[in-house]
C-alpha positions, 0 to 999 in steps of 0.5 A, a space after each residue: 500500500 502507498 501513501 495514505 488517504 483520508 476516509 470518514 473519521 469518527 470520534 478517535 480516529 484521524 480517518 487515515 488510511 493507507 492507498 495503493 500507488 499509481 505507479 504499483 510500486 511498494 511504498 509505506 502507508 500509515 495509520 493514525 489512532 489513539 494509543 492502545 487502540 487495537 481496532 480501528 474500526 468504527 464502531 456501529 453506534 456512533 455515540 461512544 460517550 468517550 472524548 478522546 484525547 487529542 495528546 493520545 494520537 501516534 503514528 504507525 506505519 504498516 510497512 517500513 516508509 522507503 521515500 521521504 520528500 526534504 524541504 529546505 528554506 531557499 536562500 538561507 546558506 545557513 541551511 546548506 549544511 542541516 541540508 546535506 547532513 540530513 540528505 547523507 543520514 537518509 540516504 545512508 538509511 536506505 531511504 529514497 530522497 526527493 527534493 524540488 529541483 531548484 534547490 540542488 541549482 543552489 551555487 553552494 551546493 551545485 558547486 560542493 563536490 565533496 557532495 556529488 556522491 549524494 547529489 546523484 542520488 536525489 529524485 528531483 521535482 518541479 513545482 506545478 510541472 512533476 506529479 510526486 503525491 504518490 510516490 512520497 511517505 514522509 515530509 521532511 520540512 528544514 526552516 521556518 513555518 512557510 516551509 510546512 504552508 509550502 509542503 500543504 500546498 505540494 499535495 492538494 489531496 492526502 498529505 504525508 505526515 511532516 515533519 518540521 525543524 525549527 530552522 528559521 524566523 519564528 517556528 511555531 509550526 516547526 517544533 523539531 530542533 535540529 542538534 538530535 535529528 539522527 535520533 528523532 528521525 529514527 523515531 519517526 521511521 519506527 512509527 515511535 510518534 505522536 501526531 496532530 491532524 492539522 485540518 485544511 480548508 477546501 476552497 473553491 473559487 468561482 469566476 465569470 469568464 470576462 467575454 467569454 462564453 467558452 469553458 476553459 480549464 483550469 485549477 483543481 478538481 474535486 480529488 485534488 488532481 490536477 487540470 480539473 474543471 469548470 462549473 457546470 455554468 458555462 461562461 464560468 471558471 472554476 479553481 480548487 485549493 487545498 489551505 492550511 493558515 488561511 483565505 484572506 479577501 482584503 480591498 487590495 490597492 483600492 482606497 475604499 472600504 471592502 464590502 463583501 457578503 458572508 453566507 453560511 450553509 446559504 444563509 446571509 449571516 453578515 456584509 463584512 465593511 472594512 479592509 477585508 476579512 480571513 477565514 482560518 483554520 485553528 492552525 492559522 488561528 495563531 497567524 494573521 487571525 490572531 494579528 486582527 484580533 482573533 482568539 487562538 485554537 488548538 488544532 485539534 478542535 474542530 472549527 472554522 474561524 472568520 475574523 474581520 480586518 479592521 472592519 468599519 463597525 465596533 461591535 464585529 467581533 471575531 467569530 467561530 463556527 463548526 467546521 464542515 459549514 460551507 460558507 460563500 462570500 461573494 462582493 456585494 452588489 453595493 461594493 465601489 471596488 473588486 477584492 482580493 483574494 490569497 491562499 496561505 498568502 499565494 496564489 493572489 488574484 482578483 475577484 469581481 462581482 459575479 465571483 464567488 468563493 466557497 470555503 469549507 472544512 477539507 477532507 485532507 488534513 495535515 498530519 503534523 508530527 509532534 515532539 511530545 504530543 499536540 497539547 504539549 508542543 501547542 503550549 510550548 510555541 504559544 510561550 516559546 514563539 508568541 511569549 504568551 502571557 509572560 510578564 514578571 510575577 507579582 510580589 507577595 506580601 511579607 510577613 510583617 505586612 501581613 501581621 500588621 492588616 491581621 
């Protein structure tokens, strides 16, 4: 069995599971379950009466993973020997090493020919151009946090379960320190880890085709591949994305108020009137979310969070609502200007009246790996990355002081 896909989850489960490879080859699949759970089947009563605990999910794999995907920060030279340390240990463990074809373009390494030897055993890619999403059984992420919003947008399907070092600016998302990588891979290769299943966002954006009557395709289909097509109108455009952060719609270059309409599961439920608004996921909720205002969540909570961007109104607080609702925002018919619209901050474009997006929960999560466990590590970057809550402890009293009030 191959890489794994996602299939319906219930209470306990991340609904992974492993799937056979395009190509026939023999690669490792892995499941996620609670530890200790010996079945994981689903049971016939869908009411358990039990909450799992989110720091109880490992990973296991059912056969020894043979080929793991390194992503490594681009223009960062300090990165360059992590890179060929990690490359070197992979290899010399038997592993398949894929890496994006730019990177070995780097001087430094192109011209290193105390490497050349590892050099010619890479599997190289090329983004947008080289389909890998079968052929990978683990992530190997070096740098800081847009290296794993990178990885989630490598595979708009089932993604491998990452793993991340913290090797650049900030490191939430990154908990692994490099000094001890030889053993915490080992670990990770054994199945000896926990993981948390950061839910993604399924987006579809919808366009009216400006003087065209004809469908061309373009984007993503349903199951993440890619070439997929249009809406069933004609004259309209369809694109697919799979996010980890956020969809951010914001009034781009204009100097006039956003005004966009928010429908939940069809309904209106608001016009967002001011410089745009983010739509996240708990793991972005700790991104731009929380620079406009927003609470943190942890990734392990099931929700979808809509956050206003300095909206024009003192009472449009920051809201949070079930995931797997679909919600659509589209401009709204009094709007001056067009919006803007970006996925994990790429892929920006412009969307005008007509244009829709529909946002809803993924069916593809990414499996992050974790240090300890979710609740652990989570804590960990709120204090270690943010500095949450940290201020100097108030003083106690003394003992004199309070004789003296008794």
């Amino acid at each position: 069995v191959g890489r794994p896909r996602v299939r319906q989850a219930w209470p306990g489960c991340c609904g992974h599971a492993g799937r056979l490879p395009a190509g026939g080859g023999c690669l490792a699949s892995h499941v996620c379950h609670p530890a200790g759970a010996d079945d994981p089947t689903p049971p016939s009563n869908a009411c358990t009466g039990h909450i799992q605990d989110p720091a109880s999910q490992r990973l296991t794999w059912n056969k020894s993973p043979k080929s793991v995907l390194v992503i490594k920060k681009m223009r960062d030279a300090s990165l360059l020997q992590p890179f060929k340390e990690l490359c070197t240990h992979l290899m010399e463990s038997n592993m398949i090493v894929y890496v994006e074809k730019k990177v070995l373009e780097d001087p430094a390494i192109a011209s290193d020919e105390s490497f050349g030897a590892v050099k010619k055993k890479f599997c190289t890619f090329r983004e947008d151009y080289d389909d890998i999403s079968n052929q990978i059984d683990f992530i190997i992420c070096l740098g800081g946090d847009g290296t794993l919003l990178y990885a989630s947008s490598l595979f708009q399907g089932s993604v491998p379960p990452v793993m991340a070092f913290h090797l650049g600016s900030l490191g939430f998302l990154t908990p692994f320190s490099f000094e001890n990588f030889q053993s915490q891979v080992t670990q990770v290769i054994e199945g000896n880890a926990a993981v948390v299943l950061r839910s993604r966002l399924k987006v579809r954006v919808v366009k009216e085709l400006q003087g065209k009557k004809t469908a061309v395709h373009n984007g993503l289909g349903e199951n993440g591949s890619r070439a997929a097509g249009l809406d069933m109108d004609v004259g309209k455009q369809a694109m697919q994305y799979q996010v980890l952060n956020e969809v951010v719609i914001d009034r781009g270059p204009s100097s006039y108020l956003s005004n966009v309409d928010v429908y939940l599961d069809g309904h209106l439920i608001t016009t967002v009137q001011g410089d745009g608004v983010i739509v996240s996921t708990p793991t972005g909720s700790t991104a731009y979310a929380a620079a406009a205002g927003a609470s943190m969540i942890h990734p392990n909570v099931p929700a979808i969070m809509i956050t206003p961007i300095c909206p024009h109104s003192l009472s449009f607080r920051p809201i949070v609502v079930p995931a797997g609702v679909e919600l659509k925002i589209m401009l709204s018919p009094e709007a001056r200007n067009t919006a803007w619209v970006s996925f994990d901050g790429r892929k920006r474009q412009e969307i005008r009246h007509g244009d829709s997006i529909s946002i809803t929960t993924s069916c593809y999560p990414l499996p992050s790996i974790c240090v300890r466990d979710p609740v652990s590590d989570w804590f960990e970057s709120l204090a270690q990355c943010l500095h949450w809550n940290v201020r100097k402890k108030q003083a106690h009293f003394e003992e004199e002081e309070e004789v003296e009030e008794g």
